[in-house]
Backbone as CSV, one residue per row, in Angstrom:
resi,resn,N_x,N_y,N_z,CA_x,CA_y,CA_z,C_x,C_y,C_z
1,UNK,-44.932,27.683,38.802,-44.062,27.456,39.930,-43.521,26.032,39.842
2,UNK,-42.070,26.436,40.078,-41.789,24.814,39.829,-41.599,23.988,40.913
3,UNK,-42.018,22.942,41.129,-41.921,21.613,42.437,-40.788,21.400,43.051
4,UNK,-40.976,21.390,44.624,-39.694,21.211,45.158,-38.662,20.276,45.079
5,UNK,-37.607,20.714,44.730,-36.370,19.446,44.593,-36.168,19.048,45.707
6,UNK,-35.718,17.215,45.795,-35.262,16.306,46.535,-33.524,17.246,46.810
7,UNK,-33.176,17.297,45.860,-31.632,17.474,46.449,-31.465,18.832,46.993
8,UNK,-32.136,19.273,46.808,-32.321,21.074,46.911,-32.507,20.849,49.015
9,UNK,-33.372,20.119,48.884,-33.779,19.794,50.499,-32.547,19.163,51.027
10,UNK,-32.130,17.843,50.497,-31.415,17.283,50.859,-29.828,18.249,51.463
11,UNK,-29.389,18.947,49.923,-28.321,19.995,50.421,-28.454,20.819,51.686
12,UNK,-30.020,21.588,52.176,-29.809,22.370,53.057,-30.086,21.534,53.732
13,UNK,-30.387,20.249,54.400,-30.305,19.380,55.182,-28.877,19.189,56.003
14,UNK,-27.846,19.101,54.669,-26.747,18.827,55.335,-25.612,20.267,55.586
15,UNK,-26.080,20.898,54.682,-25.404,22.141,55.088,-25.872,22.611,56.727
16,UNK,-27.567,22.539,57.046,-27.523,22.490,58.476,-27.044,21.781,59.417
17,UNK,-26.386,20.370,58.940,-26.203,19.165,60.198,-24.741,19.939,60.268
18,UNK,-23.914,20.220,59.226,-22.799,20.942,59.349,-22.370,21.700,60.190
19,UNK,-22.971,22.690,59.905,-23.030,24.086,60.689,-23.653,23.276,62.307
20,UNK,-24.303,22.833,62.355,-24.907,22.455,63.836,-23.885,21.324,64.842
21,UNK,-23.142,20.298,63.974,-22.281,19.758,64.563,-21.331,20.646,65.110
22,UNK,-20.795,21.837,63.725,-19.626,22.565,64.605,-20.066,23.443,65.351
23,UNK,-21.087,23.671,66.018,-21.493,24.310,66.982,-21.347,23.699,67.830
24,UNK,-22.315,22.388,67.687,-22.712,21.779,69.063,-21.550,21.050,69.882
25,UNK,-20.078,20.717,68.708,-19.079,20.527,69.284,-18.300,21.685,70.038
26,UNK,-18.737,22.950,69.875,-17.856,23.937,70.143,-18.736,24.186,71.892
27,UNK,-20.172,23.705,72.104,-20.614,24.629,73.005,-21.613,23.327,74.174
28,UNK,-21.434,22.082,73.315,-22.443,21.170,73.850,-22.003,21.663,74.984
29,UNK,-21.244,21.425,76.400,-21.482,21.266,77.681,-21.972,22.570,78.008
30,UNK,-22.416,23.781,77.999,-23.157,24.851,77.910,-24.703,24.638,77.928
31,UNK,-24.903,23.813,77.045,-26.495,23.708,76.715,-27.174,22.881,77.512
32,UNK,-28.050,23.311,77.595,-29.136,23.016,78.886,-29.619,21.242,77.875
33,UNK,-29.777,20.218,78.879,-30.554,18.988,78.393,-31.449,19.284,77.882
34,UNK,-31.517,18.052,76.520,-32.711,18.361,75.464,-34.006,17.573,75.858
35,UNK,-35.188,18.007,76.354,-35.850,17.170,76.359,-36.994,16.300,75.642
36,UNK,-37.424,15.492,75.632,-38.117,14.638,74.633,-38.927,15.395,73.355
37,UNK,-39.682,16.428,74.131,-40.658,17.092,73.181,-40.008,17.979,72.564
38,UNK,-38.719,18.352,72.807,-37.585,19.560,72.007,-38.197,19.454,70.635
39,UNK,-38.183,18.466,69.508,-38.651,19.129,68.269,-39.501,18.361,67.832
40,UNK,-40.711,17.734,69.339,-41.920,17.574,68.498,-43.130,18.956,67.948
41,UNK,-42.443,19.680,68.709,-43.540,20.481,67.540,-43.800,20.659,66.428
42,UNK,-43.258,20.328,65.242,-43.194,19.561,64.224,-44.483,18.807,63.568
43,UNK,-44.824,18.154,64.491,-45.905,16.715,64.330,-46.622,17.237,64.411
44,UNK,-47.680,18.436,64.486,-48.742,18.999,64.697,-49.002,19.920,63.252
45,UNK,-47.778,20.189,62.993,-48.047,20.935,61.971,-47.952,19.596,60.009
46,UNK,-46.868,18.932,60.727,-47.274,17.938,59.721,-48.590,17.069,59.394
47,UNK,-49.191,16.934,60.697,-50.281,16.707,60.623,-51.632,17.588,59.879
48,UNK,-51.164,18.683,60.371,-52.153,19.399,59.842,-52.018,19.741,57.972
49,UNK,-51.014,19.352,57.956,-50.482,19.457,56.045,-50.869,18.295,55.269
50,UNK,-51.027,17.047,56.066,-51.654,15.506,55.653,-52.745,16.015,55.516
51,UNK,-53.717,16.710,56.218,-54.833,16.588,56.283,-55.431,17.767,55.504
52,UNK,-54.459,18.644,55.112,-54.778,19.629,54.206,-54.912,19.382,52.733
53,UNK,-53.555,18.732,52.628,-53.418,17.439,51.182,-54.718,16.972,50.873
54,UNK,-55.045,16.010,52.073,-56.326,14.934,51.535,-57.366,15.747,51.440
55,UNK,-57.713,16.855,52.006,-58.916,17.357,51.408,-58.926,18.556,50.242
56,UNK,-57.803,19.045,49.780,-56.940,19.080,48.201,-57.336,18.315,47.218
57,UNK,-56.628,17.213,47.601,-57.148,16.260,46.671,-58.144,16.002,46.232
58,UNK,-59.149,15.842,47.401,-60.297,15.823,47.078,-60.924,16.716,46.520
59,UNK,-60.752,17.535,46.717,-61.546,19.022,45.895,-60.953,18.577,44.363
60,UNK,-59.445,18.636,43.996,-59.113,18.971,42.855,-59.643,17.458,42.054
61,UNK,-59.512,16.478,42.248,-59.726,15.326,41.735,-61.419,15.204,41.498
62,UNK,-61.923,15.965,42.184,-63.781,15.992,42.062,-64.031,17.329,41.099
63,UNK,-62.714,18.119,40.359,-62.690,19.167,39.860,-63.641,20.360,40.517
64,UNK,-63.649,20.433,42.148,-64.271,21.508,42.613,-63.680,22.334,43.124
65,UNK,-63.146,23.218,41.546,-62.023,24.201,41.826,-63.393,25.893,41.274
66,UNK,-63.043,26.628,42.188,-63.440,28.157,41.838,-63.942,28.708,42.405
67,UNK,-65.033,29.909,42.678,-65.015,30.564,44.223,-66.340,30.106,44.845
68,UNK,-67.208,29.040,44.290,-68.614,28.805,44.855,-68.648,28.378,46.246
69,UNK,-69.530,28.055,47.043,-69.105,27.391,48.012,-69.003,25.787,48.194
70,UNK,-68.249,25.204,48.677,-67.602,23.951,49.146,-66.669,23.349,47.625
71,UNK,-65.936,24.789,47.125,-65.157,24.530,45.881,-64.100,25.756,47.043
72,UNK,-62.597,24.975,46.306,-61.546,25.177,46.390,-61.193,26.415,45.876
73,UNK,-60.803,27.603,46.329,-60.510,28.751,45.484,-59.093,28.848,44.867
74,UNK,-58.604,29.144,43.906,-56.855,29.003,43.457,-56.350,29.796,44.360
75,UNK,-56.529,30.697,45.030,-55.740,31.315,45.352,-55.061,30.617,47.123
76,UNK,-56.392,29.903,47.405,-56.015,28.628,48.625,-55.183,27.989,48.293
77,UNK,-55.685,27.474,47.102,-54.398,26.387,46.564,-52.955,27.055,46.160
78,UNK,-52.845,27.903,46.242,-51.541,28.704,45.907,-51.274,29.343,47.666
79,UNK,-51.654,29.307,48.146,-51.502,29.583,49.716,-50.843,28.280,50.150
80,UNK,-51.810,27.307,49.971,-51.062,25.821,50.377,-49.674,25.504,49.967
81,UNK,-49.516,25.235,48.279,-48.549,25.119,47.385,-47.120,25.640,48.163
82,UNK,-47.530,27.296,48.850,-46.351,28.672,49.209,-46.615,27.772,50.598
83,UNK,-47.302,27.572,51.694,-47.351,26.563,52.592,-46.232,25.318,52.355
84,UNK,-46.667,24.729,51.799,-45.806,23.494,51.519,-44.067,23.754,51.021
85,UNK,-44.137,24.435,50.736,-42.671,24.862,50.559,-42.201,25.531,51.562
86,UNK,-42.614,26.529,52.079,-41.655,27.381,53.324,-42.116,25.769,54.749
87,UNK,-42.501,24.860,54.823,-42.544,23.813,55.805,-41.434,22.672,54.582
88,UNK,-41.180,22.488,53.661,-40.402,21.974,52.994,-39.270,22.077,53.617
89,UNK,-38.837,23.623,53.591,-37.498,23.868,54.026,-37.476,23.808,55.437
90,UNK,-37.999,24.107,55.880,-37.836,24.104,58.010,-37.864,22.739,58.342
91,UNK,-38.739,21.987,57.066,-38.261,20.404,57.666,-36.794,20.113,57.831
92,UNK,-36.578,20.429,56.425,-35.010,19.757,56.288,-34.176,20.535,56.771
93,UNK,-34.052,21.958,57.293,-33.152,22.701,57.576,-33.163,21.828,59.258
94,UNK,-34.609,21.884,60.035,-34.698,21.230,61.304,-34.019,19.830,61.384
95,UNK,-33.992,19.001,60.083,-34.125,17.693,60.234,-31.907,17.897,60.142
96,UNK,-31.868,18.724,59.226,-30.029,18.562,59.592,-29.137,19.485,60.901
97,UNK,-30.276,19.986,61.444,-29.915,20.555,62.625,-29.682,19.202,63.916
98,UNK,-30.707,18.512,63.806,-31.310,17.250,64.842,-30.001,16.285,64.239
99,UNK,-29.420,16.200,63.082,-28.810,15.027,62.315,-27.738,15.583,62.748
100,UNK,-27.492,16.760,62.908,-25.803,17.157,63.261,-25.460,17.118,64.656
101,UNK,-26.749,17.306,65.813,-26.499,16.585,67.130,-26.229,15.453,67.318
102,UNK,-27.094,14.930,66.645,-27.140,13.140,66.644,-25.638,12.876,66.368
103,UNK,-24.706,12.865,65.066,-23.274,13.402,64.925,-22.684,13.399,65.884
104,UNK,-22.752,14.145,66.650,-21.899,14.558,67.906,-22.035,13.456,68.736
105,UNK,-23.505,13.074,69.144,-23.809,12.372,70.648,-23.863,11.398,69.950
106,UNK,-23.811,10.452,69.351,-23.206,9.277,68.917,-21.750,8.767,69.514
107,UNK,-20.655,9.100,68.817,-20.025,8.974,69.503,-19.697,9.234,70.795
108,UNK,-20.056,9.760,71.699,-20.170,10.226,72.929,-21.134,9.315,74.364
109,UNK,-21.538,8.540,73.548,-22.614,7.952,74.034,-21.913,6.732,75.305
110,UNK,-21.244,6.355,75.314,-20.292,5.224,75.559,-19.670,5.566,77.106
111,UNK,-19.314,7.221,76.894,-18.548,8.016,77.911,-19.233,9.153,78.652
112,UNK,-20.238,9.633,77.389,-20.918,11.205,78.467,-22.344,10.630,78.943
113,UNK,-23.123,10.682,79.885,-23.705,10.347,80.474,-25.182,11.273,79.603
114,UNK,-24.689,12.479,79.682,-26.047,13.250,79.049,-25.949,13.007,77.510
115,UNK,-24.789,12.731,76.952,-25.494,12.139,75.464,-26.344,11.365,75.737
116,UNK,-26.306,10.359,76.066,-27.087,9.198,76.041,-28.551,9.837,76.735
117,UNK,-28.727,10.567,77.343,-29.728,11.197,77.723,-30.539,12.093,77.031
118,UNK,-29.515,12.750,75.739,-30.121,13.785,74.900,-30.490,12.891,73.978
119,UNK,-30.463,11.607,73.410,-30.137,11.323,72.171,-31.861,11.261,72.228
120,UNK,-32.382,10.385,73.036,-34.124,10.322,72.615,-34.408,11.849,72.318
121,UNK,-34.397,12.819,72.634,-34.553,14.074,72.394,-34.189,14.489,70.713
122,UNK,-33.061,14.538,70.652,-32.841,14.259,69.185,-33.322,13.709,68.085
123,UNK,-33.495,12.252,68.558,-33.854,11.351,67.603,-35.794,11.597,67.257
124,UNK,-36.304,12.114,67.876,-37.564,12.524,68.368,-37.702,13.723,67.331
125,UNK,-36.431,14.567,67.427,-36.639,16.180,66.430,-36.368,15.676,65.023
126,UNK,-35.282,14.690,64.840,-35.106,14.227,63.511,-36.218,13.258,62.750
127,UNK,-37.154,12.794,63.719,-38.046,11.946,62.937,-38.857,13.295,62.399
128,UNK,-39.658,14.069,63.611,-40.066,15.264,63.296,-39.952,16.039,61.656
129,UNK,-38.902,16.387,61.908,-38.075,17.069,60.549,-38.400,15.770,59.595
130,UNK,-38.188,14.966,59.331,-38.828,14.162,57.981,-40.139,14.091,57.587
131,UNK,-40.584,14.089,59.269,-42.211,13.964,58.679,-42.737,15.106,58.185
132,UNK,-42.305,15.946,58.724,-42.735,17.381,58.028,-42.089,18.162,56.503
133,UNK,-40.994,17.217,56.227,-40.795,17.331,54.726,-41.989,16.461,53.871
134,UNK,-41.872,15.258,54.563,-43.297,14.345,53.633,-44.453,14.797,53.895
135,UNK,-44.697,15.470,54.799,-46.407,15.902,54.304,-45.881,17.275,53.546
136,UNK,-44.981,17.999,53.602,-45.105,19.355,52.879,-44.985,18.974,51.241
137,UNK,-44.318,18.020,51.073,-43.805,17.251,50.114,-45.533,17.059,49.109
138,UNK,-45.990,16.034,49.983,-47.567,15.476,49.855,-48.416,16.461,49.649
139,UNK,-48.782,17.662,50.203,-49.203,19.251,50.119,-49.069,19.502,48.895
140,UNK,-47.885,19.515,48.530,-47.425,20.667,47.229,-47.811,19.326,46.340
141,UNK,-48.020,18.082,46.182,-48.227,17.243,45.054,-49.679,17.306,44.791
142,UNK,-50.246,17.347,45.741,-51.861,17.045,45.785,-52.547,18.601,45.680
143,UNK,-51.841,19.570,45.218,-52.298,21.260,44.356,-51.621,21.131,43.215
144,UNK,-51.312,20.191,42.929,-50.994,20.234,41.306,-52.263,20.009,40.513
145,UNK,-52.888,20.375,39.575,-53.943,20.243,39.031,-53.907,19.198,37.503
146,UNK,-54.584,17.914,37.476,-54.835,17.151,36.922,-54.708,17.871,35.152
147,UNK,-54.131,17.014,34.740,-54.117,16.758,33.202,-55.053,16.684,32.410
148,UNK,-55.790,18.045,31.591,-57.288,17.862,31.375,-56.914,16.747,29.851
149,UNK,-57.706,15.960,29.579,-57.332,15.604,28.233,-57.944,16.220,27.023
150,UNK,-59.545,17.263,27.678,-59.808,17.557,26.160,-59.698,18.756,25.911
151,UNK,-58.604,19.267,26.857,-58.196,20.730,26.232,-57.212,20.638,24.867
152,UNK,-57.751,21.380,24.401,-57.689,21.926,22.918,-56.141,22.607,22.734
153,UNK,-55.389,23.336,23.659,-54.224,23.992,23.211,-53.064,22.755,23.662
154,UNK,-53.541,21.537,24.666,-52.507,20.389,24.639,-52.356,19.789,23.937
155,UNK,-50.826,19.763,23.236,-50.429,19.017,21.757,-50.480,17.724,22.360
156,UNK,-51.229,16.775,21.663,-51.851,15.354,21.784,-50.276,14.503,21.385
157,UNK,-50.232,13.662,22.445,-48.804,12.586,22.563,-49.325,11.547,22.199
């Protein structure tokens, strides 16, 4: 399986702020005020992917990989790995959703009264959405499995 691309994220990042600006320009006065916790839910689950990482790591780096107990089974680690990627993308798809409001209520800020009111709301979902690309990010690095050196079928560099 190959590792998630930076630009791969990055693209549906902005393909969502896209699509979400021309919405949110087409319908903002419709939508109900955003409030603060709008896209912290986020932070709970990134959290819980930091903390999945570090004890990953730890297993794989102490090589206590296989089905005994207080060893790592592959098929966890391939649960995580498929984890870390489907939260990969909801980061960044979330994080250019939050970036394409922000877009809008930026300029707006000066004159509409509830931009300036939504924007902590926003800015709150867009930190969200990053942090939850970097721990999914951190997830999928820390199930990669270490470089044995004295295996025998690796052509020696």
């Amino acid at each position: 399986m190959n590792a998630t691309r930076i630009r791969d994220l990055l693209a549906l990042a902005l393909l969502a702020a896209v699509i979400a600006w021309l919405l949110i320009r087409t319908m903002y006065g419709s939508l109900p005020p955003i409030p603060v916790y709008a896209g912290a839910s986020l932070y709970p689950v990134a959290a819980l992917e930091v903390v999945l990482a570090f004890m990953i790591r730890s297993r794989v780096q102490n090589h206590q990989l296989g089905d005994g107990p207080r060893q790592l089974h592959p098929i966890t680690a391939a649960r995580s790995v498929a984890l870390a990627k489907a939260s990969a993308l909801v980061g960044a798809a979330s994080t250019g959703v939050w970036v394409g409001f922000l877009l809008y209520l930026l300029p707006q800020w000066a004159t509409v009264q509830a931009a300036s009111q939504d924007s902590t709301g926003v800015i709150v979902g867009a930190i969200a959405g990053v942090a939850l690309v970097a721990a999914a990010l951190w997830l999928e690095h820390c199930c990669r499995t270490p470089e044995d050196p004295d295996d025998p079928s690796e052509p020696a560099t």
